[in-house]
N, C-alpha and C positions, 0 to 999 in steps of 0.2 A: 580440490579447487578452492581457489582465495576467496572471502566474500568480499563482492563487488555493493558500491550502495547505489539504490534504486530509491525514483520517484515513482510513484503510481499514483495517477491518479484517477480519479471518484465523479462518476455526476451528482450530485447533492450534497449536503451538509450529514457527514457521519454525526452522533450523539457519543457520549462519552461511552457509554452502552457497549457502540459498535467498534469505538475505536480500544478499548481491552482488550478486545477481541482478537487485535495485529498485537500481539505483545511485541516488545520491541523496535517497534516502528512509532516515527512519533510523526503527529498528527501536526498537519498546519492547512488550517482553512484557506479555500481560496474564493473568490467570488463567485458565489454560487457551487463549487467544487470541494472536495475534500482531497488532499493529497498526504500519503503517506509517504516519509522518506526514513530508510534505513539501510543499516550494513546484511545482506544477504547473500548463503552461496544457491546453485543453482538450486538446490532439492528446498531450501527455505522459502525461495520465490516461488518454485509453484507450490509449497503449500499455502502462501498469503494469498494466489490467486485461485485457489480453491475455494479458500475461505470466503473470497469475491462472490466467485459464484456461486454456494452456498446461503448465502446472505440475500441471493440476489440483487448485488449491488449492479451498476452499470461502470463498467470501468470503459474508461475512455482513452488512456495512456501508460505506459512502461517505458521509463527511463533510463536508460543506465547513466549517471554520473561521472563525470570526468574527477580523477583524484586530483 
Protein backbone atom coordinates (compact mmCIF):
# COMPACT_ATOMS: atom_id res chain seq x y z
CA UNK A 1 0.00 0.00 0.00
CA UNK A 2 1.32 3.64 -1.11
CA UNK A 3 1.85 6.07 2.00
CA UNK A 4 -0.65 8.48 2.08
CA UNK A 5 0.21 11.85 4.36
CA UNK A 6 -1.66 12.44 7.47
CA UNK A 7 -2.34 15.43 9.96
CA UNK A 8 -3.02 14.31 13.35
CA UNK A 9 -3.56 16.24 15.63
CA UNK A 10 -2.68 16.70 19.56
CA UNK A 11 -4.51 18.55 22.51
CA UNK A 12 -1.53 20.52 23.88
CA UNK A 13 1.79 21.79 22.97
CA UNK A 14 4.18 18.60 22.43
CA UNK A 15 8.05 19.45 23.82
CA UNK A 16 10.82 18.63 21.60
CA UNK A 17 11.08 15.67 23.84
CA UNK A 18 7.89 14.25 22.52
CA UNK A 19 7.99 15.30 19.21
CA UNK A 20 11.47 12.78 18.41
CA UNK A 21 9.44 10.52 19.49
CA UNK A 22 7.16 10.63 15.87
CA UNK A 23 10.36 10.39 13.94
CA UNK A 24 9.44 11.44 10.61
CA UNK A 25 6.72 13.50 11.13
CA UNK A 26 7.18 16.92 11.64
CA UNK A 27 5.76 19.02 14.06
CA UNK A 28 3.78 22.33 13.48
CA UNK A 29 2.18 23.96 16.49
CA UNK A 30 -1.06 25.00 16.47
CA UNK A 31 -3.07 27.22 18.92
CA UNK A 32 -3.00 25.50 21.85
CA UNK A 33 -2.73 22.08 19.69
CA UNK A 34 0.20 20.23 18.38
CA UNK A 35 -0.23 18.62 14.98
CA UNK A 36 1.96 16.34 13.26
CA UNK A 37 1.98 16.02 9.44
CA UNK A 38 3.79 13.20 7.42
CA UNK A 39 3.96 10.67 4.55
CA UNK A 40 2.56 7.23 6.16
CA UNK A 41 1.27 3.73 5.08
CA UNK A 42 -1.25 2.10 7.02
CA UNK A 43 0.88 -0.20 9.45
CA UNK A 44 3.16 3.39 10.15
CA UNK A 45 -0.04 5.25 11.18
CA UNK A 46 -1.13 2.89 13.68
CA UNK A 47 2.13 2.79 15.06
CA UNK A 48 2.20 6.76 15.57
CA UNK A 49 -1.08 6.37 17.20
CA UNK A 50 0.20 3.93 19.57
CA UNK A 51 2.76 5.87 20.25
CA UNK A 52 -0.32 8.47 21.08
CA UNK A 53 -1.69 6.40 23.36
CA UNK A 54 1.24 5.30 25.03
CA UNK A 55 2.25 8.90 25.76
CA UNK A 56 -1.04 9.30 26.79
CA UNK A 57 -1.34 12.14 24.63
CA UNK A 58 -5.22 13.22 23.75
CA UNK A 59 -5.52 13.05 20.16
CA UNK A 60 -8.30 14.91 18.85
CA UNK A 61 -8.08 14.29 14.79
CA UNK A 62 -6.66 12.09 11.84
CA UNK A 63 -6.51 13.57 8.53
CA UNK A 64 -5.89 12.16 5.59
CA UNK A 65 -4.50 14.81 3.11
CA UNK A 66 -5.48 15.51 -0.33
CA UNK A 67 -2.26 15.15 -2.75
Amino acid sequence: MQPRTFRIILRGRLSERFASAFDGMRLEPGPGDSVLVGSLDQAQLHSILERVSDFGLELLRVEELSE
